[in-house]
C-alpha positions as a LaTeX table, in Angstrom:
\begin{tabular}{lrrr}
\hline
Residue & $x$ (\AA) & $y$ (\AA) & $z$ (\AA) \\
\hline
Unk1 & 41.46 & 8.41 & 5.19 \\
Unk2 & 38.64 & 9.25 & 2.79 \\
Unk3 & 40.18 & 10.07 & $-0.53$ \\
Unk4 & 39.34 & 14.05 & $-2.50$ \\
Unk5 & 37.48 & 11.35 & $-5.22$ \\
Unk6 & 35.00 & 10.17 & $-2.36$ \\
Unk7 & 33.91 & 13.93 & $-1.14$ \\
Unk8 & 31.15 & 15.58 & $-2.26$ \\
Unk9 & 31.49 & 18.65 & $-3.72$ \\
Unk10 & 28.54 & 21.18 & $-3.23$ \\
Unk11 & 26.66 & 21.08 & $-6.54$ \\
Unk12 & 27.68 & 17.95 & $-6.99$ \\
Unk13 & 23.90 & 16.34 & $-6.86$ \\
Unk14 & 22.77 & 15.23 & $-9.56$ \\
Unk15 & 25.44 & 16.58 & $-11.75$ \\
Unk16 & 29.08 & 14.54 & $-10.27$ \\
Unk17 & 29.42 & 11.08 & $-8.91$ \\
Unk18 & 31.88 & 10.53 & $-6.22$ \\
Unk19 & 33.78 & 7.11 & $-5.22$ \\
Unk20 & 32.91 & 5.11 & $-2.06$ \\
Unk21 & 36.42 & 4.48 & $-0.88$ \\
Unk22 & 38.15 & 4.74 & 2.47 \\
Unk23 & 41.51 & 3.43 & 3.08 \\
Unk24 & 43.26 & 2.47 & 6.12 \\
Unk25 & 46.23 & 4.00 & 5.84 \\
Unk26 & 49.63 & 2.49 & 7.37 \\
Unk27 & 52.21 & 5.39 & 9.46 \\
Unk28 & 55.17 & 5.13 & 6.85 \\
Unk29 & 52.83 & 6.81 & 3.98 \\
Unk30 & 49.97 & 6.04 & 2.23 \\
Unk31 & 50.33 & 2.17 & 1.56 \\
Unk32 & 52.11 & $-0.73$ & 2.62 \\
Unk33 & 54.99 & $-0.77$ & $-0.44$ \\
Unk34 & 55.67 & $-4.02$ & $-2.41$ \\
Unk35 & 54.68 & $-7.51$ & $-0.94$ \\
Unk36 & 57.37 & $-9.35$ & 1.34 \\
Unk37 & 55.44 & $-12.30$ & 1.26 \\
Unk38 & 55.64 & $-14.94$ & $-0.88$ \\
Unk39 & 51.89 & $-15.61$ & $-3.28$ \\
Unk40 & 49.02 & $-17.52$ & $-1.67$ \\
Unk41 & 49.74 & $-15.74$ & 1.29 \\
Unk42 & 48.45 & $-11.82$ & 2.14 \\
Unk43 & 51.08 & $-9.43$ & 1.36 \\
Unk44 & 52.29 & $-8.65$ & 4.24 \\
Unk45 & 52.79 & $-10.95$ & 7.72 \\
Unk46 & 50.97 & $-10.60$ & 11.04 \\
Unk47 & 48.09 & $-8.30$ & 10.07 \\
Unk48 & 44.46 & $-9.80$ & 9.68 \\
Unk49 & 43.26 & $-7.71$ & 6.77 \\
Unk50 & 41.29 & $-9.55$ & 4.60 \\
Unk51 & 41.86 & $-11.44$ & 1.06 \\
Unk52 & 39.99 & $-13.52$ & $-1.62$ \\
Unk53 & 40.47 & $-16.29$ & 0.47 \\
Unk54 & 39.31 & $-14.99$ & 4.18 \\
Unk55 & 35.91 & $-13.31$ & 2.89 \\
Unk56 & 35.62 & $-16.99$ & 1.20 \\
Unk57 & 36.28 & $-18.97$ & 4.16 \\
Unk58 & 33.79 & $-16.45$ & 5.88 \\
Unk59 & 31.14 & $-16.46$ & 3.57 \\
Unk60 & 30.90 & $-20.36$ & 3.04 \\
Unk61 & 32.42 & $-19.58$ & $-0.70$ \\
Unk62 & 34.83 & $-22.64$ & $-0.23$ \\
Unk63 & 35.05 & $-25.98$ & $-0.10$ \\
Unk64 & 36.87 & $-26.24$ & 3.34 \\
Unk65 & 36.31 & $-23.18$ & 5.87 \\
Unk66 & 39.04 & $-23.07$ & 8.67 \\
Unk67 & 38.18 & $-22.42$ & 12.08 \\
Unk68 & 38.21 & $-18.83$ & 12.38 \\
Unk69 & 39.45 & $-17.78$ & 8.92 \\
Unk70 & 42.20 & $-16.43$ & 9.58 \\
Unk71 & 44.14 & $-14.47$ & 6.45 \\
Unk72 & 48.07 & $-15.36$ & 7.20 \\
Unk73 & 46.71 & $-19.16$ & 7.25 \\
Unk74 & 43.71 & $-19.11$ & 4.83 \\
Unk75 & 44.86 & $-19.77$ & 1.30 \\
Unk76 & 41.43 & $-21.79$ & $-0.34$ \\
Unk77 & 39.93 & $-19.61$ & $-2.71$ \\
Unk78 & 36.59 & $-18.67$ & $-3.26$ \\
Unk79 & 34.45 & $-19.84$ & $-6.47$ \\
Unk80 & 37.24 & $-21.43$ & $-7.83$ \\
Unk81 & 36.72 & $-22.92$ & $-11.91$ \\
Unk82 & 33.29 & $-20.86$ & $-11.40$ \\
Unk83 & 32.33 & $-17.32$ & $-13.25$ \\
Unk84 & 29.94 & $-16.74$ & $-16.40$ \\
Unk85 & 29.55 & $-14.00$ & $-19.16$ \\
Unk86 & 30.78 & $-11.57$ & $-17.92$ \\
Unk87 & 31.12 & $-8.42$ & $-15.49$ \\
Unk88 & 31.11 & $-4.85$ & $-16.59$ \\
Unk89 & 33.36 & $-2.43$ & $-14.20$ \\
Unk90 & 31.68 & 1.45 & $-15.08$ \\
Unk91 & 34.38 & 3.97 & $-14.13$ \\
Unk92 & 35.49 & 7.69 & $-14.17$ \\
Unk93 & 38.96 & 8.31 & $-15.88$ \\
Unk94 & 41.60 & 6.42 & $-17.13$ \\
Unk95 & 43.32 & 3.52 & $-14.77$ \\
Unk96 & 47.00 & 2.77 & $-17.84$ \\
Unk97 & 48.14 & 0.45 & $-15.19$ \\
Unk98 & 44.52 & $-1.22$ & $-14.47$ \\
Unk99 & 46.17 & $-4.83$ & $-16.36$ \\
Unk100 & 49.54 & $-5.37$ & $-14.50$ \\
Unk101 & 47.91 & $-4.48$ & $-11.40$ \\
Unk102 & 45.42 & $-7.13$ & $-11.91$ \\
Unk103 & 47.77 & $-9.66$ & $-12.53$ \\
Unk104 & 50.13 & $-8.66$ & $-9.26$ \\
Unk105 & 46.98 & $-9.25$ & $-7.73$ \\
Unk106 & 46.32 & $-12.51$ & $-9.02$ \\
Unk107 & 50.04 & $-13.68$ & $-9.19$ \\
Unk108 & 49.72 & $-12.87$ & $-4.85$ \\
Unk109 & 46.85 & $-14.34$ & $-4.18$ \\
Unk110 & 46.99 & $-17.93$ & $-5.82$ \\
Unk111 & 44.06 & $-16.42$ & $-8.66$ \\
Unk112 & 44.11 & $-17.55$ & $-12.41$ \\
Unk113 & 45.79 & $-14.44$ & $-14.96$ \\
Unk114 & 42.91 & $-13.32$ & $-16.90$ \\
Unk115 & 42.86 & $-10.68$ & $-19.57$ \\
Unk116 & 40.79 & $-7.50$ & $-19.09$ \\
Unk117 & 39.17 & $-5.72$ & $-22.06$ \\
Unk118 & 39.33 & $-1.52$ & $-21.93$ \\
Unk119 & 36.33 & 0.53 & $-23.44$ \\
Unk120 & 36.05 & 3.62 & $-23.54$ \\
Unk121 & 33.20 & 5.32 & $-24.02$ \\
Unk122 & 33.99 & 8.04 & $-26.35$ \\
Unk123 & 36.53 & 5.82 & $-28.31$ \\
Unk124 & 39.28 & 8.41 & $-26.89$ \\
Unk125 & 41.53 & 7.64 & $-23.69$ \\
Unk126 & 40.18 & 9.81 & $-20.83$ \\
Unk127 & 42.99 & 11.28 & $-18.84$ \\
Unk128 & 43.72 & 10.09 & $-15.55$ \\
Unk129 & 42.31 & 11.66 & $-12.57$ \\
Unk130 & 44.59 & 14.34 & $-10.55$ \\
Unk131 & 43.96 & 13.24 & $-7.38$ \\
Unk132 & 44.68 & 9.34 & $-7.93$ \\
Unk133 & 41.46 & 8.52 & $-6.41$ \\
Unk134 & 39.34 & 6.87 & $-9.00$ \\
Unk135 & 42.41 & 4.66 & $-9.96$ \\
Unk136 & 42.12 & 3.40 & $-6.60$ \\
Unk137 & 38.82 & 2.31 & $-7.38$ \\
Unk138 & 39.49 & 0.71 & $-10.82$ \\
Unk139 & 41.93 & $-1.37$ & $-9.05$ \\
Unk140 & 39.59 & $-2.16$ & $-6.93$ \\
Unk141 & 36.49 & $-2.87$ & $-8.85$ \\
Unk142 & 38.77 & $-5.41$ & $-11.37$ \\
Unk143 & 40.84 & $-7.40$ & $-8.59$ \\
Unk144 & 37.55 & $-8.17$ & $-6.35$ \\
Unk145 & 34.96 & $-8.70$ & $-9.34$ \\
Unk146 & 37.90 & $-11.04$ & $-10.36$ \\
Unk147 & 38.57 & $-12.70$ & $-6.79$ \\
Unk148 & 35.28 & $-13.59$ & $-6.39$ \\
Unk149 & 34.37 & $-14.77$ & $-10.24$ \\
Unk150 & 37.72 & $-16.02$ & $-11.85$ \\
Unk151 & 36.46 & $-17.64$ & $-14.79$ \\
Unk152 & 33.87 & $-14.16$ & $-15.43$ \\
Unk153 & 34.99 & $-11.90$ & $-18.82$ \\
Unk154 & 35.73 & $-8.65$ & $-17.55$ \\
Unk155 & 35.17 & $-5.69$ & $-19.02$ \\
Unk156 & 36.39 & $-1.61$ & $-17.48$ \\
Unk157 & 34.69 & 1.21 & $-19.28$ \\
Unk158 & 35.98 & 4.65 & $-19.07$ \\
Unk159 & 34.24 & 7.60 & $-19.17$ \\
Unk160 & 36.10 & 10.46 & $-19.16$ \\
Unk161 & 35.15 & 11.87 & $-16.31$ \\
Unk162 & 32.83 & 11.67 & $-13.48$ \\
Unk163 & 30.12 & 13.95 & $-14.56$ \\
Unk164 & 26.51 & 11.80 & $-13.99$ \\
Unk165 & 25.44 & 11.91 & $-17.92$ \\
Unk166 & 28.79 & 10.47 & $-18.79$ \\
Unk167 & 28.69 & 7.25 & $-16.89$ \\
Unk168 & 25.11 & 6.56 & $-17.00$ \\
Unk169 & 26.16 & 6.31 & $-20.48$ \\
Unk170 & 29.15 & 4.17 & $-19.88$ \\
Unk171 & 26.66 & 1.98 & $-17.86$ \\
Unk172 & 24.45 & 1.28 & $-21.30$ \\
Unk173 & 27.88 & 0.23 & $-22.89$ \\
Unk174 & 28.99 & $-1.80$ & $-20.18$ \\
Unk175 & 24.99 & $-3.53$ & $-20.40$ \\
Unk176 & 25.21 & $-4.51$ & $-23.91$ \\
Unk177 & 28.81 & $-5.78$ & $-24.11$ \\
Unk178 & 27.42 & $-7.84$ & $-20.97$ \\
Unk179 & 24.28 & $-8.58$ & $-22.57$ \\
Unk180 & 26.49 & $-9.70$ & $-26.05$ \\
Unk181 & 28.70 & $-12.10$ & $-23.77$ \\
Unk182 & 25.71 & $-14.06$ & $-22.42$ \\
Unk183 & 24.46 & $-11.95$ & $-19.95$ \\
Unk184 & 26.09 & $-10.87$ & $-16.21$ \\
Unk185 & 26.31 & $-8.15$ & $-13.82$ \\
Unk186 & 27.36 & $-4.42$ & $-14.30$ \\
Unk187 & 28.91 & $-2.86$ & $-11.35$ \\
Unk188 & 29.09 & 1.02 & $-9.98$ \\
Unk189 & 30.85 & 2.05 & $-7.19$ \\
Unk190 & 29.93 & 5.43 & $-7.14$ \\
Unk191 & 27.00 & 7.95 & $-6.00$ \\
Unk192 & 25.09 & 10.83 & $-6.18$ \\
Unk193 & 23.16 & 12.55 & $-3.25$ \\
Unk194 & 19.66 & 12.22 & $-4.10$ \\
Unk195 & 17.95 & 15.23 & $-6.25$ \\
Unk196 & 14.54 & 16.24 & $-7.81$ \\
Unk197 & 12.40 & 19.24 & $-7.10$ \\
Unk198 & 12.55 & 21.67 & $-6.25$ \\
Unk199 & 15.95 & 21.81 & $-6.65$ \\
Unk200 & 15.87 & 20.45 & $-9.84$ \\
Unk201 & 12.70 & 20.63 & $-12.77$ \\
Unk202 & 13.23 & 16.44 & $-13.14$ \\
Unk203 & 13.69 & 13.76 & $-10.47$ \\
Unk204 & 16.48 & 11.27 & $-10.43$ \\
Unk205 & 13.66 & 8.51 & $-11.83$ \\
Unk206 & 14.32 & 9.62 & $-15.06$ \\
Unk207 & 17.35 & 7.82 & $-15.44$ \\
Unk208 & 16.14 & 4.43 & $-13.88$ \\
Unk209 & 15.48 & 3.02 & $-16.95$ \\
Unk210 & 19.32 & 3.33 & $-17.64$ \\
Unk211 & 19.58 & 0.35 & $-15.81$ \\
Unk212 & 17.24 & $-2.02$ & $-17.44$ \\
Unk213 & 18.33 & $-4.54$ & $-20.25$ \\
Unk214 & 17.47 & $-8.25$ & $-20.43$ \\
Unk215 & 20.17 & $-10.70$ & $-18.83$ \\
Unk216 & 22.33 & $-8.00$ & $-17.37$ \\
Unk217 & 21.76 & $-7.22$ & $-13.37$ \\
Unk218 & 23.03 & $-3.82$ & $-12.07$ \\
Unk219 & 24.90 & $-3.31$ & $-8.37$ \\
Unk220 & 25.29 & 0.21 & $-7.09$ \\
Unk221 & 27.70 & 0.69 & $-3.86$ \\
Unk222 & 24.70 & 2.47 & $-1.19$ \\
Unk223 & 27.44 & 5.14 & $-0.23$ \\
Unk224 & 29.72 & 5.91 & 2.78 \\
Unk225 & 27.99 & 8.25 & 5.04 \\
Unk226 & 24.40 & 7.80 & 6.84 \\
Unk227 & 21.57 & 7.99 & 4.27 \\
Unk228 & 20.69 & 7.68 & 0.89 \\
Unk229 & 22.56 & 8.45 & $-2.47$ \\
Unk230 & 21.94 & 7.52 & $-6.31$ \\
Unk231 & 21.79 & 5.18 & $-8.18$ \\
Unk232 & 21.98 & 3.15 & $-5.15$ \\
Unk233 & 18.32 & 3.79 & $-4.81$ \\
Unk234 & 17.17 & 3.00 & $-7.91$ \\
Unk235 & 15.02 & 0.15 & $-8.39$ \\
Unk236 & 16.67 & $-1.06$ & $-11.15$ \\
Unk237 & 19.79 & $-1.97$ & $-9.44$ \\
Unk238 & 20.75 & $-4.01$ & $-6.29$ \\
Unk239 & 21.40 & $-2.05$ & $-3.46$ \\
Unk240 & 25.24 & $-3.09$ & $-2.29$ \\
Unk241 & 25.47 & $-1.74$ & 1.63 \\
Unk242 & 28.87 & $-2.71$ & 4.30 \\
Unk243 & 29.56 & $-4.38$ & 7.38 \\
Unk244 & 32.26 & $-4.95$ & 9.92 \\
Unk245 & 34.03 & $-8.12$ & 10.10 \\
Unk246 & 35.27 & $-8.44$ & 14.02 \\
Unk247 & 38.71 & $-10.19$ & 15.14 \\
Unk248 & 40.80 & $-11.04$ & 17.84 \\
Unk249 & 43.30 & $-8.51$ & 17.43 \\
Unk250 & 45.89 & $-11.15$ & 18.89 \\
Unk251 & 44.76 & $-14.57$ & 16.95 \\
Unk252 & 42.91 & $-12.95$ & 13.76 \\
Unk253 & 40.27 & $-15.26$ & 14.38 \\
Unk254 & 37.31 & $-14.11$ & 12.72 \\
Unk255 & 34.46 & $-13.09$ & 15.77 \\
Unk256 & 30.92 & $-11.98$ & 14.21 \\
Unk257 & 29.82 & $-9.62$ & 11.65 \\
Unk258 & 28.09 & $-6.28$ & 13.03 \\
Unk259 & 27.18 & $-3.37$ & 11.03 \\
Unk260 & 29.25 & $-0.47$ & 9.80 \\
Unk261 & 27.68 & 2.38 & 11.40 \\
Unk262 & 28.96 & 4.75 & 8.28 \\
Unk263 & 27.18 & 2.42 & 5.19 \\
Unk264 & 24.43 & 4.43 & 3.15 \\
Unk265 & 21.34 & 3.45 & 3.46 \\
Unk266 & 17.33 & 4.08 & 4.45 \\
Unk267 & 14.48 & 4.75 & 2.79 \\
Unk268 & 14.87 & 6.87 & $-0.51$ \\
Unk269 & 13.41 & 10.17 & $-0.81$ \\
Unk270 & 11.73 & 10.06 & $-4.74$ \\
Unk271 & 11.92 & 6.36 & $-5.40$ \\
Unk272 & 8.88 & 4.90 & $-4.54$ \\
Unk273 & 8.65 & 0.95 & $-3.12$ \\
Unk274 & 9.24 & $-1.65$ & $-5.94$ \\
Unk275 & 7.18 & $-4.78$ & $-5.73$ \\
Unk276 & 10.12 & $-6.76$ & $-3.95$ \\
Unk277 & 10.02 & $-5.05$ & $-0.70$ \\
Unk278 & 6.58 & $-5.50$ & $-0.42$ \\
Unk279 & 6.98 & $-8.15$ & 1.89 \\
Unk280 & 9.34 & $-5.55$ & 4.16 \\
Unk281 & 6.79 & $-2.42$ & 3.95 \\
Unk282 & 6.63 & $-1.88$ & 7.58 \\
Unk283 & 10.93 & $-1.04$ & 7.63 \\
Unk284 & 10.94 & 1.03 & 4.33 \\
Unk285 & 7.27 & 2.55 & 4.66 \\
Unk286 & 6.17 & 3.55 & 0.90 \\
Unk287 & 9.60 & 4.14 & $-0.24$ \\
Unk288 & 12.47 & 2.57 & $-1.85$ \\
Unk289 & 14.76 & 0.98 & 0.95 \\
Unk290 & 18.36 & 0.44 & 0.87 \\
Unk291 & 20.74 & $-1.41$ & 0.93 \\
Unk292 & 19.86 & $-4.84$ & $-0.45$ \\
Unk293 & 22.71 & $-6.73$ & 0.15 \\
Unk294 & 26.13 & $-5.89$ & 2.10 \\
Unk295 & 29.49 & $-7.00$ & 2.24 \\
Unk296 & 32.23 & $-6.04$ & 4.66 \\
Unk297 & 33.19 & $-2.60$ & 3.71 \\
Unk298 & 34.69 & $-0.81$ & 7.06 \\
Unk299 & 38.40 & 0.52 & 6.61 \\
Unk300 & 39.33 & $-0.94$ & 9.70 \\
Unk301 & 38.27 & $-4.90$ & 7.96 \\
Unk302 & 39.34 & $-3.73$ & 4.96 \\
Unk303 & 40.76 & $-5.46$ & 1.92 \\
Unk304 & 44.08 & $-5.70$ & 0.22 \\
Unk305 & 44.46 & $-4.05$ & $-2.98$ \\
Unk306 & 47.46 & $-3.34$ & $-5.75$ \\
Unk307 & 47.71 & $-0.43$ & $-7.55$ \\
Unk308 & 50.74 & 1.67 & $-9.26$ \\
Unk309 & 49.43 & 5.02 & $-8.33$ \\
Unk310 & 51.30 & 8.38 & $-9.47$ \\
Unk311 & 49.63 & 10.45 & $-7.10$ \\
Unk312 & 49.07 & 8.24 & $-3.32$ \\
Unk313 & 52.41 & 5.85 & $-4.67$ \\
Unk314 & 52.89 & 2.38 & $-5.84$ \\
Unk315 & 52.14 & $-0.60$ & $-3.19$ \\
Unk316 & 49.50 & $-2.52$ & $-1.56$ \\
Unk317 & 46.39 & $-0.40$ & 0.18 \\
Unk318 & 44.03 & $-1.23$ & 2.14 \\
Unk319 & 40.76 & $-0.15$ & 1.16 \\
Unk320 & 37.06 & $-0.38$ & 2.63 \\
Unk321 & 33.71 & 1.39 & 2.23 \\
Unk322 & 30.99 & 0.25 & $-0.29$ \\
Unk323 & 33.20 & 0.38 & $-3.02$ \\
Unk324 & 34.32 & $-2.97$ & $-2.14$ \\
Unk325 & 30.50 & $-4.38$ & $-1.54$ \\
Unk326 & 29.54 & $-3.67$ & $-5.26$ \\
Unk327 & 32.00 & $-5.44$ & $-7.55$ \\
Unk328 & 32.81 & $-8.18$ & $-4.71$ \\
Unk329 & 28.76 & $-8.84$ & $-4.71$ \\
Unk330 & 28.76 & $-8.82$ & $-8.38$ \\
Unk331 & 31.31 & $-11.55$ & $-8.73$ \\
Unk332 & 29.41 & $-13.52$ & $-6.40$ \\
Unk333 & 26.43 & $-13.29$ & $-8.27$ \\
Unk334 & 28.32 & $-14.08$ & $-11.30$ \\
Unk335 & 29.91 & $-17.08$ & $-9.87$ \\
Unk336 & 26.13 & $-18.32$ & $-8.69$ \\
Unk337 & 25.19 & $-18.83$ & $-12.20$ \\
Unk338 & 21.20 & $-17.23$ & $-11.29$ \\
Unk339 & 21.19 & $-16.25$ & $-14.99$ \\
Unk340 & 18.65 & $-13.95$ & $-13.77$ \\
Unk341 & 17.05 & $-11.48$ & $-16.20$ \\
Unk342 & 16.98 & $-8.39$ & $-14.34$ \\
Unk343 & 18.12 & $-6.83$ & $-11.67$ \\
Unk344 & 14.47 & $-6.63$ & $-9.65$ \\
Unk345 & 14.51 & $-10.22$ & $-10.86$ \\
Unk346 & 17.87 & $-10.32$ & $-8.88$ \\
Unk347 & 16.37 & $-8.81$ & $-5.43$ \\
Unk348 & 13.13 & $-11.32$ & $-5.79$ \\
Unk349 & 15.90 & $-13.71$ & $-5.50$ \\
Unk350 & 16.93 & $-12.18$ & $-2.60$ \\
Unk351 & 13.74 & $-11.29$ & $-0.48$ \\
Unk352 & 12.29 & $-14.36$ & $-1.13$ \\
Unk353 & 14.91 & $-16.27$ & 0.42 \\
Unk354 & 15.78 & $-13.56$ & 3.87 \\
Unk355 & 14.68 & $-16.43$ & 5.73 \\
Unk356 & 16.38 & $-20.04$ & 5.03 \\
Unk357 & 20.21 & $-19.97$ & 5.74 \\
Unk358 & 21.35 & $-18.39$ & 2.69 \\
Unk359 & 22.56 & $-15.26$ & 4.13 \\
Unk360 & 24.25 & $-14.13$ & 7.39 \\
Unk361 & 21.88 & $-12.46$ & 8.97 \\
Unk362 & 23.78 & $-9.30$ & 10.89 \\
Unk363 & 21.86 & $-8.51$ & 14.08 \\
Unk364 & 24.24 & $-6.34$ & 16.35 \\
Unk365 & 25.13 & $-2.74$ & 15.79 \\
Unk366 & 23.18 & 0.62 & 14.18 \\
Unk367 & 23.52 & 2.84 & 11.47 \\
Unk368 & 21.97 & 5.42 & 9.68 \\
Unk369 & 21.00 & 9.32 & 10.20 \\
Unk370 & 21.30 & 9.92 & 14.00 \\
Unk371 & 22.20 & 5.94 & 14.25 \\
Unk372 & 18.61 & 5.29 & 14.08 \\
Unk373 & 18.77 & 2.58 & 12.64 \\
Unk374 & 19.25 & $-0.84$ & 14.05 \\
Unk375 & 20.42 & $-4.22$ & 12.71 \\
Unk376 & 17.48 & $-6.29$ & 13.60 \\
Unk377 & 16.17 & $-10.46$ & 12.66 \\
Unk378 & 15.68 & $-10.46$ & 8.91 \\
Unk379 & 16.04 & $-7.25$ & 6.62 \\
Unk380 & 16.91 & $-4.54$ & 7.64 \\
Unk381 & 18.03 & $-0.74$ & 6.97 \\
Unk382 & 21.86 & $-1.29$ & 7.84 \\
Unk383 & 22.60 & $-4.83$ & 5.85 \\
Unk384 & 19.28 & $-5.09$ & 3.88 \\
Unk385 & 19.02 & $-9.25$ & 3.74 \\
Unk386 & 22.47 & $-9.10$ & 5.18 \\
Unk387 & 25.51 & $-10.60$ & 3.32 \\
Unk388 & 26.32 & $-14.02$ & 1.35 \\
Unk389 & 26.19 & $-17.19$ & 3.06 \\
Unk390 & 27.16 & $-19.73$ & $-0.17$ \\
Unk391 & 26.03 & $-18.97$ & $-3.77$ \\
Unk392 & 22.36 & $-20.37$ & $-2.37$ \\
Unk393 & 19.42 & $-18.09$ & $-3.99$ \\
Unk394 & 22.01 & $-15.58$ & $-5.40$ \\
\hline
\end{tabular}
């Protein structure tokens, strides 16, 4: 199911963001109700969706990684004790439950209670949005940002809507109440298709320098659908693309990582190439290439999370598409401790280290407009670098 927050409306370029969210949705309704399982444990028995623990046994974000990762026997959490400064969540609308949905979260998964501080951007409470969508993706943004960096300071700004202006704006606050807690990450799960003439007297480079301020690194989800969006392609923030994780549907042992044939990405059409993918010219030609870095975002791997929704009801979802790569990245980040001053400083990180073990490198599958694409040996246009392997050279 793709949600009425993650369509694009026509006009919407360059004027209305839209989420990145898909949700695999169960046949009694929209979610799965309240947990029947006791905490530590996913939710619900015998299904091999995946938790804080399963993308950490996975991703070599543990201590111990059991043989095929398995959720319904995987309880080790990832990062644990670990987390710095602090995270920034920029969202549309109002989440009133975003707190106790957080700590459901937490209380089910084994994670330590931590206490979330609301901004708003224009000091007022925005309303809530009417078609439950974007609460979805608060609750989504806080509980992985938190899974993956427990001991990080978290911080959701509200705008008051999704209109472009207004959460580019919420994306300076977020920066500086980072930048004030010792530097960190912000995070946007949301998009734009690309625009500049001649549809429009002023290109979509006018607001990269939005997303420049020292200590704070950026990550924009790279969108849903084959091909480019913004801010995704700025160069001021880290691309965050998806992948599939494969199972056996009858053990739940985890298989190999392939692309998700529906992740944005590809080369950008204003954005030139920034310095860092210099050394992967011949793949993104004289343009800005996305994504950078991916994380498993298809519905059908997706990821439990809580939310007390008035509009799609009150239970467990699961949820996929690159909404889950960009706060889930960011926590990882976080939880490395870089400390790195910018987000191009962030993506040196990155393409300086394709080669060396420090990422799983996805080779199988295609993606992109007309599935042109293809997931080759190093970066590429489907996975970028591919996705974490440790906290090595994040």
């Amino acid at each position: 199911m793709i949600p009425r927050s993650s369509t694009a409306q026509p006009g919407d370029a360059g004027v209305n963001a839209h989420t990145h969210l898909r949700m695999f949705v169960p046949s009694t309704g929209m979610n799965f109700g309240p947990a029947v399982q006791p905490s530590e444990l996913p939710p619900f028995p015998g299904l091999f969706f995946e938790t804080p623990a399963s993308i950490g046994c996975i991703y070599h974000l543990v201590h111990h990684s059991i043989p095929g990762c398995n959720p319904n026997s995987t309880t080790e959490n990832p990062n644990v004790g670990r987390g710095a400064g602090a995270i920034a969540l920029i969202e549309a609308f109002d989440d009133p439950s975003a707190q106790a949905d957080l700590d459901t979260f937490s209380a089910q998964f084994g994670l330590p209670q931590t206490t979330i501080s609301v901004v708003y951007l224009t000091g007022a409470q925005p309303k809530t949005d009417p078609t439950g969508g974007f609460e979805i993706e608060a609750a989504l943004d806080l509980e992985w940002a938190h899974a993956m960096a427990p001991q990080a300071k978290i911080f959701l700004v509200e705008a008051p809507n999704n209109g472009l202006v207004n959460l580019f704006n919420a994306a300076r606050l977020g920066a500086s109440l980072v930048a004030a807690s010792g530097g960190g990450e912000v995070s946007m799960s949301f998009g734009t298709g690309e625009f500049g003439p001649p549809d429009f007297s002023f290109s979509e480079t006018i607001f990269d320098p939005t997303f420049v301020l020292p200590g704070v690194v950026f990550f924009a989800s790279s969108g849903d659908s084959p091909g480019t969006e913004y801010p995704s392609v700025s160069p001021n923030v880290v691309s965050a693309g998806g992948t599939t994780l494969s199972r056996d549907p009858n053990s739940g042992k985890f298989l190999l990582e392939t692309t998700w044939q529906d992740a944005g990405g590809g080369p950008s059409i204003f954005e030139p190439r920034p310095s860092f993918q210099d050394g992967v010219r011949f793949l993104v030609g004289n343009s800005r290439g996305t994504p950078d870095l991916s994380f498993d975002a298809n519905p059908t791997t997706g990821v439990w999370v809580f939310n007390t929704n008035p509009v799609l009801g009150t239970g467990w979802f699961i949820v996929g598409g690159t909404s889950v790569s960009s706060p889930a990245l960011a926590g990882i980040v976080n939880a490395a401790s870089g400390s790195r001053n910018s987000s191009q400083d962030e993506n040196r990180e990155l393409y300086n280290h394709i080669f060396g073990n420090s990422f799983n490198d996805t080779v199988y599958g295609n993606c992109g407009l007309t599935a042109g694409n293809f997931a080759i040996f190093g970066y590429d246009l489907c996975t970028g670098v591919g996705t974490p392997n440790s906290l090595r050279n994040k």
